[in-house]
VEXNUTOR-254576 format. One record per residue: residue number from 0; y, z, x of N, C-alpha, C in turn. Coordinates in pm, 1 decimal, padded with zeros to 6 digits, always signed. Layout:
// residues N
NUM|Y|Z|X|Y|Z|X|Y|Z|X
...
END
This chain:
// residues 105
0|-04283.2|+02945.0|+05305.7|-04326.4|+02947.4|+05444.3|-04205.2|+02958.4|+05534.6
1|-04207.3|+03030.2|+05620.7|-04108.3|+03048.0|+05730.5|-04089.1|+02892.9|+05833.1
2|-03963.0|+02861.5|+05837.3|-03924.1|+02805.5|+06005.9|-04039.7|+02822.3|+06105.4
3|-04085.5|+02927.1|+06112.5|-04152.8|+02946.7|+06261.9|-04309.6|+02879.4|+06247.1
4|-04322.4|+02884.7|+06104.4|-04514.0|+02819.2|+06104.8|-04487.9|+02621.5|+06137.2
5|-04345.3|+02603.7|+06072.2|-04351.9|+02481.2|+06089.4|-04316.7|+02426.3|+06226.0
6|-04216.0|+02504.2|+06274.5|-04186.5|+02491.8|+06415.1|-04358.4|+02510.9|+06501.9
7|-04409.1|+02575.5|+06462.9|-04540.2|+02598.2|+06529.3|-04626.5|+02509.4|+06489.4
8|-04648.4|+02425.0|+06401.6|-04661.6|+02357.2|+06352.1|-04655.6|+02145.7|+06424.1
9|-04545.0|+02170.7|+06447.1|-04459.0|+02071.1|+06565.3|-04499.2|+02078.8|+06675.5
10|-04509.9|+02207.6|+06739.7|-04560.7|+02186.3|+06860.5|-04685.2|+02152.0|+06881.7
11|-04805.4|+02248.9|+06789.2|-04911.5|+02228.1|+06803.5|-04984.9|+02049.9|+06761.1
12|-04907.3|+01951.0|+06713.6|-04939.4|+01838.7|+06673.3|-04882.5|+01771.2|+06796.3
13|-04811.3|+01794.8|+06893.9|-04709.7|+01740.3|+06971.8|-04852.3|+01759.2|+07078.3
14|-04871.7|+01897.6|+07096.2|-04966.5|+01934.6|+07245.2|-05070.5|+01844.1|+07220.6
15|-05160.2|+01843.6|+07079.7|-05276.2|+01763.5|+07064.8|-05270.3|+01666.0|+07031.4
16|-05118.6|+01594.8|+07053.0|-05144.2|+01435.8|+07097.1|-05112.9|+01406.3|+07217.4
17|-05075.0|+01511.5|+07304.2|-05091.3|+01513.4|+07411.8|-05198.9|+01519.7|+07494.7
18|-05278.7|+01555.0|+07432.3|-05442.7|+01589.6|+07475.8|-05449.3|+01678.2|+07561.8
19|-05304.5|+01820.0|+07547.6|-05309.1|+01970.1|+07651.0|-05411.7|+02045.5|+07540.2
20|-05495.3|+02137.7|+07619.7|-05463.8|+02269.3|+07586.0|-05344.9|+02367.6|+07577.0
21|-05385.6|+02511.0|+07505.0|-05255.8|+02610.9|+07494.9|-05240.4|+02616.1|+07629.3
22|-05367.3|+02665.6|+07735.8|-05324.5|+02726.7|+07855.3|-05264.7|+02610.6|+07926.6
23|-05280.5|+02477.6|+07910.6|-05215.5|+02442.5|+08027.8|-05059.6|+02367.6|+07981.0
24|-05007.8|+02389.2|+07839.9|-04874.0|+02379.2|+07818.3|-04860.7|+02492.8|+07864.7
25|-04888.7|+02585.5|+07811.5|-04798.8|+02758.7|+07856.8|-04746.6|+02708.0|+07994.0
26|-04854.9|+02677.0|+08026.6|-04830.5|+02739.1|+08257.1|-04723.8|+02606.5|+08251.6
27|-04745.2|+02496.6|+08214.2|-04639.3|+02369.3|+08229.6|-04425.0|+02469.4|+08194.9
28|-04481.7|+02478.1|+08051.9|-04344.0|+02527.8|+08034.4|-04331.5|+02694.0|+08079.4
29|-04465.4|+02780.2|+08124.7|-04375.6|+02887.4|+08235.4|-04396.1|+02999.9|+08116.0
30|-04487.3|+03004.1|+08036.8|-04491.3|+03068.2|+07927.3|-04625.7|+03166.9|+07916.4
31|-04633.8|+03303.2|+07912.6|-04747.8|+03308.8|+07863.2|-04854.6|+03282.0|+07735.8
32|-04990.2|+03243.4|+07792.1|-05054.7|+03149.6|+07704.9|-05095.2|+03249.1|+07604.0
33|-05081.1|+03336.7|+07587.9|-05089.6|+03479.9|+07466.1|-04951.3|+03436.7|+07354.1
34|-04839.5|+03441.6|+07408.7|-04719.8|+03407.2|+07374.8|-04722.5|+03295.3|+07308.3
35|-04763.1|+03207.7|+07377.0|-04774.9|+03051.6|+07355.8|-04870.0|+03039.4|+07239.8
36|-04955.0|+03065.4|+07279.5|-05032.7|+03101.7|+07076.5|-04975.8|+03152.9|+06941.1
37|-04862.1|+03294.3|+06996.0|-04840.8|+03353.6|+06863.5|-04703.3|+03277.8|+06817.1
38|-04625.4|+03171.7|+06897.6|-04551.5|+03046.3|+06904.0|-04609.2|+02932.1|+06795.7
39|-04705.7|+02886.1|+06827.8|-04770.7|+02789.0|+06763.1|-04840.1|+02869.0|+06628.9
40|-04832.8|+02969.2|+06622.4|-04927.5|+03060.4|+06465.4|-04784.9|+03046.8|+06370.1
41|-04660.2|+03063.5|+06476.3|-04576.9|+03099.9|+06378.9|-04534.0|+03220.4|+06375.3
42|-04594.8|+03309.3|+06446.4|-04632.8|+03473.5|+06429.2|-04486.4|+03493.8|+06559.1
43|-04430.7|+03436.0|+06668.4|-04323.9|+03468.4|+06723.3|-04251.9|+03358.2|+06705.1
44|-04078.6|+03450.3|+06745.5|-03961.3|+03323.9|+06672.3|-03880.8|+03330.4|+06829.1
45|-03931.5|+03193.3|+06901.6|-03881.6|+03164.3|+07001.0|-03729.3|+03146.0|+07033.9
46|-03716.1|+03150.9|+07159.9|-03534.6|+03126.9|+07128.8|-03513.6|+03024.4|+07196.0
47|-03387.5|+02983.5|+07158.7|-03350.0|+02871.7|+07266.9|-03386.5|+02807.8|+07363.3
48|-03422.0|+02914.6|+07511.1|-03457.0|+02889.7|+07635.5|-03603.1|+02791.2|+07583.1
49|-03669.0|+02902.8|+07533.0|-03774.6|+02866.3|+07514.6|-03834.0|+02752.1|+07440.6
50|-03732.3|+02716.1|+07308.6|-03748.8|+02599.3|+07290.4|-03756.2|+02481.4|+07385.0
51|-03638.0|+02488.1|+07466.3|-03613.1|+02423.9|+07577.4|-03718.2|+02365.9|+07656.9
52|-03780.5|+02525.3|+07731.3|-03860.4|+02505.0|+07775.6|-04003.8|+02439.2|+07710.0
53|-04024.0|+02464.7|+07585.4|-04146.4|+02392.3|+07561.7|-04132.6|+02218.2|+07523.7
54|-03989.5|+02211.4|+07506.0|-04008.4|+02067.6|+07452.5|-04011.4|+01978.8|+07610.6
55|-03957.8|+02082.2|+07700.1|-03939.3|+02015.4|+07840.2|-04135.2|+01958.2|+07906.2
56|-04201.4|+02047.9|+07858.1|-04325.0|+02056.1|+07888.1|-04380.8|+01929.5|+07790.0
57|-04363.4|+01928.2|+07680.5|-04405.6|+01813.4|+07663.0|-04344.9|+01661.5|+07620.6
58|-04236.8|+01682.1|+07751.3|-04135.3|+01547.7|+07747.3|-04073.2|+01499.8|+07628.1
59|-04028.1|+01612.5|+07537.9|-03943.3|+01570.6|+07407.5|-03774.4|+01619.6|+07437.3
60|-03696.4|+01608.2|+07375.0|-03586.6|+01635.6|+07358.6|-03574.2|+01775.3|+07271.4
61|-03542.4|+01890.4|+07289.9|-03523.1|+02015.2|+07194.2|-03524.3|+01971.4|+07104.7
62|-03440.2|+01900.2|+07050.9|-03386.9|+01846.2|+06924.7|-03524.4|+01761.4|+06828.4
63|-03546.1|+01673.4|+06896.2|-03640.5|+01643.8|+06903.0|-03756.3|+01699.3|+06820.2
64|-03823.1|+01835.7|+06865.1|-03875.6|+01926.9|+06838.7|-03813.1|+01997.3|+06745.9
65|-03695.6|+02008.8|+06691.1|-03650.1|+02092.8|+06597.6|-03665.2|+01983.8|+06469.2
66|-03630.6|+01853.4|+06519.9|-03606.1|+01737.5|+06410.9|-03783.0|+01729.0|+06292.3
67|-03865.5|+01755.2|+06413.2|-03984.3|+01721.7|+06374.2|-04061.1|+01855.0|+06276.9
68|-04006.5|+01994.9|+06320.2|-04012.0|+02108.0|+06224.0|-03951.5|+02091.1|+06110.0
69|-03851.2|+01998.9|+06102.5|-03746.5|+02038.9|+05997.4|-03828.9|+01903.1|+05894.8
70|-03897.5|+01799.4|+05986.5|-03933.5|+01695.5|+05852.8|-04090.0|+01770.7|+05807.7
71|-04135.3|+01834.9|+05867.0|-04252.1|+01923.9|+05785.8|-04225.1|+02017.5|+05678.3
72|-04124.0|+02105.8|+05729.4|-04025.8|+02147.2|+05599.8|-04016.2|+02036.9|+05477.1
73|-03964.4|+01902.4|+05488.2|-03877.2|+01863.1|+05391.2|-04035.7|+01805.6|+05342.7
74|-04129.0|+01749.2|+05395.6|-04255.5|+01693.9|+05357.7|-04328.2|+01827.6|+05255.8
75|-04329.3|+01917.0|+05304.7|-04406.8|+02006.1|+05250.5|-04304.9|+02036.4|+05116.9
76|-04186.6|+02054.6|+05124.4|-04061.9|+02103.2|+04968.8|-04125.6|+01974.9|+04894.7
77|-04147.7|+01874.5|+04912.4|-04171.6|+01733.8|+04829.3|-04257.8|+01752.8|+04835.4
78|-04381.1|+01813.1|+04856.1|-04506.4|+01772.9|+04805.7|-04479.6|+01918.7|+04693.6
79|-04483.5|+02024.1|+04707.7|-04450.0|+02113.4|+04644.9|-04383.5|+02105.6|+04479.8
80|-04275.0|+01978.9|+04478.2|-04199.4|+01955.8|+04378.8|-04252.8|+01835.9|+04346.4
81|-04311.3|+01766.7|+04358.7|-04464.9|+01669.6|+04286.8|-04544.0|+01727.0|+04268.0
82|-04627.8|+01858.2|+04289.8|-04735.9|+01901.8|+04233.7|-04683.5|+02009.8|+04114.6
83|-04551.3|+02044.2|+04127.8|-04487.2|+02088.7|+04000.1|-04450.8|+01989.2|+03888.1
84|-04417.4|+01893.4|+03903.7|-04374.6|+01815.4|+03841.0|-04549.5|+01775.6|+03731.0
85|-04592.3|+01723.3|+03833.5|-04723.5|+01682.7|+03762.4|-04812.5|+01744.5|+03715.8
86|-04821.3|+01931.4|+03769.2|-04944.9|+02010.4|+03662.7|-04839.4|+02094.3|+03613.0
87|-04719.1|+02051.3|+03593.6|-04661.0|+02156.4|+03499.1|-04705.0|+02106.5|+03325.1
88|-04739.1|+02213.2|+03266.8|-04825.8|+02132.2|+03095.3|-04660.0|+02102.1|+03055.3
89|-04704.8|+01958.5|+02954.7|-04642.4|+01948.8|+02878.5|-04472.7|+01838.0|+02961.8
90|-04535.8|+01873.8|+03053.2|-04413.5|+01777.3|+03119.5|-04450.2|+01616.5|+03168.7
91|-04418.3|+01512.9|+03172.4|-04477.7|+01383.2|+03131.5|-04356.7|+01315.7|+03269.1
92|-04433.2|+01239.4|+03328.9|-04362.0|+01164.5|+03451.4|-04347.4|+01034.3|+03415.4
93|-04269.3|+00976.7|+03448.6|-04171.1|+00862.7|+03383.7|-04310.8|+00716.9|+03453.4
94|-04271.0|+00664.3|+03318.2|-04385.2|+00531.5|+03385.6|-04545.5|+00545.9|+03376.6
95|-04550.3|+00676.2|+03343.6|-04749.1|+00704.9|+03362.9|-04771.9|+00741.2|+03198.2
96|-04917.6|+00742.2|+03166.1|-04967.0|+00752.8|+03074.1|-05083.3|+00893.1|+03106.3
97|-05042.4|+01019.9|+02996.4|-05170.5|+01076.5|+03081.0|-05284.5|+01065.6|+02943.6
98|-05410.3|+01062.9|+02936.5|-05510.5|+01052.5|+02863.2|-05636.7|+01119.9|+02860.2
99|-05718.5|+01062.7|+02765.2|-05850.7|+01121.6|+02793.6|-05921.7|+01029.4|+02958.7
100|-05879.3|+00921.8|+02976.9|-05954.0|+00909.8|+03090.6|-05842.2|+00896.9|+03212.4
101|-05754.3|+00993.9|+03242.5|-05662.6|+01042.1|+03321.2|-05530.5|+00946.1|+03307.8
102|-05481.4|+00926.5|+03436.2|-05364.5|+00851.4|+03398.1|-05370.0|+00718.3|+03446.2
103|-05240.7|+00629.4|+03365.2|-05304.4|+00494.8|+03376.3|-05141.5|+00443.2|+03416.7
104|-05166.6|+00317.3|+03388.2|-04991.6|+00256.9|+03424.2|-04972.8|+00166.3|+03335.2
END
């Protein structure tokens, strides 16, 4: 998955705990609300300003907003490398038992 779904990703969890709609972040941070959608799809790769501007709209710090893309990234690589770990055949996770009536401890 690209940077931009998770970055879109961030925002869109950020606006709807904000309780905005798209259209009325767009108009807050000065954005069109067409734009402002293909932002949050992931589908455009905003720049700077614009980061700026959207984290300004919903009272975060840029950083902030980048920090919170980047732990969806690292959440999603770890879930990714536990579901390898565990349906890969033949590979056995430390501490578990797997069986006929699944796994036990």
């Amino acid at each position: 998955m690209s940077i931009n779904l998770y970055f879109g990703r961030a925002v869109r969890e950020l606006r709807v705990g904000n309780r905005l709609s798209q259209e009325e972040l767009a108009e807050k941070a000065g954005l069109n609300r067409t734009y402002f959608g293909e932002v949050e799809r992931g589908v455009a790769t905003p720049s700077l300003v614009t980061i700026s501007k959207i984290a300004s709209a919903l009272s975060v710090a840029p950083s902030a907003l980048i920090a919170k893309s980047e732990h969806l990234v690292n959440t999603e690589q770890a879930r990714s490398e536990l579901k390898w770990i565990i349906l890969r055949p033949g590979r056995e996770v430390p501490g578990w038992r797997f069986g006929r009536r699944g796994r036990s401890r």
